[in-house]
Legacy VTK file of the C-alpha trace (Angstrom):
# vtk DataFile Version 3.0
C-alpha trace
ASCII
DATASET POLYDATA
POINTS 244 float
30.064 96.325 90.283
33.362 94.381 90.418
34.512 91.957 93.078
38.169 92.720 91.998
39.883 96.066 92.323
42.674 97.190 91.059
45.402 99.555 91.605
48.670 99.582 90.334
51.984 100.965 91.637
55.647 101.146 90.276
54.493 97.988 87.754
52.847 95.929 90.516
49.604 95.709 89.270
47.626 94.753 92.991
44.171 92.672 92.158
42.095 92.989 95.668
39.512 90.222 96.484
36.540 92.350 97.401
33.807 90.443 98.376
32.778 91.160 102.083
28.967 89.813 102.128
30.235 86.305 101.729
33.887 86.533 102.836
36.080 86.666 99.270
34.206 83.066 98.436
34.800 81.987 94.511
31.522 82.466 92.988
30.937 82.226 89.550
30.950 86.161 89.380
34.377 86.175 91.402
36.071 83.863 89.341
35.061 85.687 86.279
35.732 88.824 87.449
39.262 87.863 88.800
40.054 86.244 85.024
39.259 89.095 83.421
41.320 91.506 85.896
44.322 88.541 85.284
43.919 88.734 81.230
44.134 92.536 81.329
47.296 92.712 83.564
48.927 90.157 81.346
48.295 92.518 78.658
49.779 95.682 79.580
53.166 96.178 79.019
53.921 98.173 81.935
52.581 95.358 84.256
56.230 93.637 85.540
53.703 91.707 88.114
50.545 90.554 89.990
49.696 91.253 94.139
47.005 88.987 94.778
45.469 90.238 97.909
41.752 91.133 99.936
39.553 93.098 102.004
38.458 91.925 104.999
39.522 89.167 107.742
39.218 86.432 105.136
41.554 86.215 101.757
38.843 83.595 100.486
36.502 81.425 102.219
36.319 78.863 99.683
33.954 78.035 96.717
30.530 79.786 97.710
28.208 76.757 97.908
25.535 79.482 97.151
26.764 80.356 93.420
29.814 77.737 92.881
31.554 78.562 89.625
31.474 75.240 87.144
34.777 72.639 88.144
35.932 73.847 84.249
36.128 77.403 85.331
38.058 77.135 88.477
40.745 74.966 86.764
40.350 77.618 83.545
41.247 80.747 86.430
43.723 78.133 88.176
45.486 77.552 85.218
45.775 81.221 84.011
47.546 81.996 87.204
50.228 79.709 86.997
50.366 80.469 82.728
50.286 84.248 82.820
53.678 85.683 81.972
54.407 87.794 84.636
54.628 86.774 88.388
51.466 86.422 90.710
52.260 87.021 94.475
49.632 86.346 96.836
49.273 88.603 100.313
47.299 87.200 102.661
46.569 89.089 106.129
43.544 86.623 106.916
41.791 83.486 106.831
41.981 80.742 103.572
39.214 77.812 103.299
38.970 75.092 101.032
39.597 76.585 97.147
40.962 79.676 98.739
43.779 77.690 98.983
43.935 76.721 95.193
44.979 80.574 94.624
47.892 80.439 96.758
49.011 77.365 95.269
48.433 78.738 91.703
50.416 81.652 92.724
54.493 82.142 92.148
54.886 83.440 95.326
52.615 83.722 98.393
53.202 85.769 101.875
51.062 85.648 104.835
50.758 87.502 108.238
50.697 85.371 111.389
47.502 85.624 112.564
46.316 83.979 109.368
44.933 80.468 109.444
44.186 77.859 106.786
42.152 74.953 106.510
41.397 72.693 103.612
37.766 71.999 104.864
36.450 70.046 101.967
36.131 66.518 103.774
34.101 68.002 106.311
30.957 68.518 103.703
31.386 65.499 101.810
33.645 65.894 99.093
37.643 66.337 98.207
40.082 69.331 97.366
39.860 67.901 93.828
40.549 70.586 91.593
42.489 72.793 93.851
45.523 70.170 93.961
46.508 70.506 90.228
48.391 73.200 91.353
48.821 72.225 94.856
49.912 68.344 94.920
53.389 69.710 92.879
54.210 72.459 95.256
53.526 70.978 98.543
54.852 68.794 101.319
52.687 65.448 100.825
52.830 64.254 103.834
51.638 67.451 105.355
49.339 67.672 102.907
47.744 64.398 103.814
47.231 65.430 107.098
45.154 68.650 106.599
43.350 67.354 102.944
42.667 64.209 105.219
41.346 65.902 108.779
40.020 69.288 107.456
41.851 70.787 110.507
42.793 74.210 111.008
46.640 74.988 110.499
48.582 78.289 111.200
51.012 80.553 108.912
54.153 78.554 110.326
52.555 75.475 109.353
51.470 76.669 105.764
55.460 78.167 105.041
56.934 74.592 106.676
54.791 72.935 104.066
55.355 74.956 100.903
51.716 76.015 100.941
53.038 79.966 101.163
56.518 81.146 100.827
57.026 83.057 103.904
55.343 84.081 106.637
55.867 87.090 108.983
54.172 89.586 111.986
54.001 92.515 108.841
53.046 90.518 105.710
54.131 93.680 103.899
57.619 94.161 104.698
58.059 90.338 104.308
56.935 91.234 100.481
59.252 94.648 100.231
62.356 92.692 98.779
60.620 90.171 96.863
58.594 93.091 95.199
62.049 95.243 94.499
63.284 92.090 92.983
60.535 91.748 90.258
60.584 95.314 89.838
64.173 95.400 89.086
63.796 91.806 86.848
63.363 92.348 83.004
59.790 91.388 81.857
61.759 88.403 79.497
63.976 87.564 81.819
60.707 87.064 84.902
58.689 85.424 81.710
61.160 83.020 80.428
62.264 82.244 84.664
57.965 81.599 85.329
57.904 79.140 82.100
60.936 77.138 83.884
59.151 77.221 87.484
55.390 76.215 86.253
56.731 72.898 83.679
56.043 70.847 86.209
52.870 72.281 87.195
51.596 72.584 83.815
52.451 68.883 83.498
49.688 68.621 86.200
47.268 70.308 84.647
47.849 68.457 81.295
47.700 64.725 82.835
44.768 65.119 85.360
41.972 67.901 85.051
39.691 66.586 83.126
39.991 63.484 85.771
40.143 66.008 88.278
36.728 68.103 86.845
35.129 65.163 86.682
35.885 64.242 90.367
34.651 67.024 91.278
31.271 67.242 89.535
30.566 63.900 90.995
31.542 64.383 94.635
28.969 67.715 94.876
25.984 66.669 92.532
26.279 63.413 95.727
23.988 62.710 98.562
26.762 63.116 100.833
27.954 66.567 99.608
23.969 68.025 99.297
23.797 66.894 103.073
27.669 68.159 104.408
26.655 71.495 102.275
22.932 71.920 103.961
24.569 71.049 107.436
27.399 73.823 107.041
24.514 76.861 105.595
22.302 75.350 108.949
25.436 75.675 110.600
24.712 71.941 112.538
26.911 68.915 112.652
26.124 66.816 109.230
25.013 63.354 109.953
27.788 61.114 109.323
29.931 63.009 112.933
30.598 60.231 115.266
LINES 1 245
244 0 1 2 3 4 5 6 7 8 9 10 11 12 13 14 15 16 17 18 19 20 21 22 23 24 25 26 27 28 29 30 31 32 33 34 35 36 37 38 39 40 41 42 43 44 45 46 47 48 49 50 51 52 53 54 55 56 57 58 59 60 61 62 63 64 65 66 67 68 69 70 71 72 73 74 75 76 77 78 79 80 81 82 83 84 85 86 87 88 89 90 91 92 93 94 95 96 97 98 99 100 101 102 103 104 105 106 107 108 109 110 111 112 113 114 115 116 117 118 119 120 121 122 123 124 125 126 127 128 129 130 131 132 133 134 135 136 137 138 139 140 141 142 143 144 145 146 147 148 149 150 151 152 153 154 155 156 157 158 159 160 161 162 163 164 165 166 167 168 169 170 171 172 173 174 175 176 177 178 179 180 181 182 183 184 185 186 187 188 189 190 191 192 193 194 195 196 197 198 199 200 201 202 203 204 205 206 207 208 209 210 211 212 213 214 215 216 217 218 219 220 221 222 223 224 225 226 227 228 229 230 231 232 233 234 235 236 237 238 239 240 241 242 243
């Protein structure tokens, strides 16, 4: 059984997040399940782009502390977004944790509904949004992003489109998407390739200088003492021990 589905209409191939039991969190199945579903829509002609999107309250709840996927295959998936010829647009309707929020800064173009909320919530349990800011330090407001990487707090829609975290935000996610979705459909497939390769440079650059720094980082901070005891305190669903 896949955790991605996928439907595809008038070229906009539309890969759904479908893991309800632990709220769209990147497992290693996920992950490899959402590469694969990426590598095939790159492939097909007929594909002009990508609408990442998900079932359920929650687009992703963050690496699944359960069945993490390795710190080489979330930059691997991370990296595919942002190479993949064809644009990746990300509609959110829900919640984003932690390396939910890699995706949406992997993606081109990201639109979410305001009742969503986001949180990078990786301080709280003992270690850092490592990986997830190859493609996120590039895109984003730093100061802002100080603030939330720094506090963990919870931040609305307005907040994430101020920032640069998502494009746009709006009450109907969907007709916020309507013209950018005519606009890639009416785009040539060199024309959206050659415009992506322009956009991503600096991104790529990223990637290039500072993942294996980056994987490293992150191997570290959740093999700790620290992260074994934020992660147990978050499953027991108790204050860890360091809360003042």
């Amino acid at each position: 059984m896949t955790l991605v589905a996928r439907t595809r209409t008038r070229g906009v191939q539309t890969l759904t997040l479908d893991s309800p039991h632990n709220r769209n969190a990147l497992s290693a199945a996920l992950v490899t399940d959402l590469a694969t579903a990426l590598t095939d829509a790159g492939e097909e002609t007929d594909v002009r782009a990508v609408l990442l999107t998900h079932t359920g309250n929650t687009f992703s709840a963050g690496a699944d502390l359960r069945d993490p996927p390795g710190p080489d295959a979330l930059v691997a998936l991370l990296r595919q977004i942002v190479e993949l010829p064809k644009p990746v647009i990300a509609r959110v309707t829900g919640h984003v944790r932690a390396g939910g929020l890699g995706l949406l800064g992997a993606c081109d173009i990201a639109a979410a509904s305001t009742t969503s909320t986001f949180a990078f919530t990786e301080v709280r349990i003992g270690v850092a949004p490592a990986v997830i800011s190859l493609p996120l330090l590039p895109r984003t407001d730093p100061r802002a992003l100080a603030r939330h990487y720094l506090t963990g707090e919870r931040f609305d829609a307005a907040e994430a489109a101020r920032t640069g975290l998502v494009t746009a935000a709006g009450d109907d996610v969907d007709a916020v998407l309507a013209p950018v979705l005519d606009g890639v459909r009416r785009a040539s497939p060199q024309g959206l390739a050659e415009t992506k390769r322009l956009l991503t440079a600096r991104v790529l650059e990223a990637f290039d200088r500072d993942a294996d720094r980056l994987t490293a980082l992150s191997a570290r901070l959740f093999a700790s003492p620290q992260a074994r005891e934020g992660m147990t305190a978050f499953l027991e669903r108790r204050d860890p021990e360091w809360v003042v």
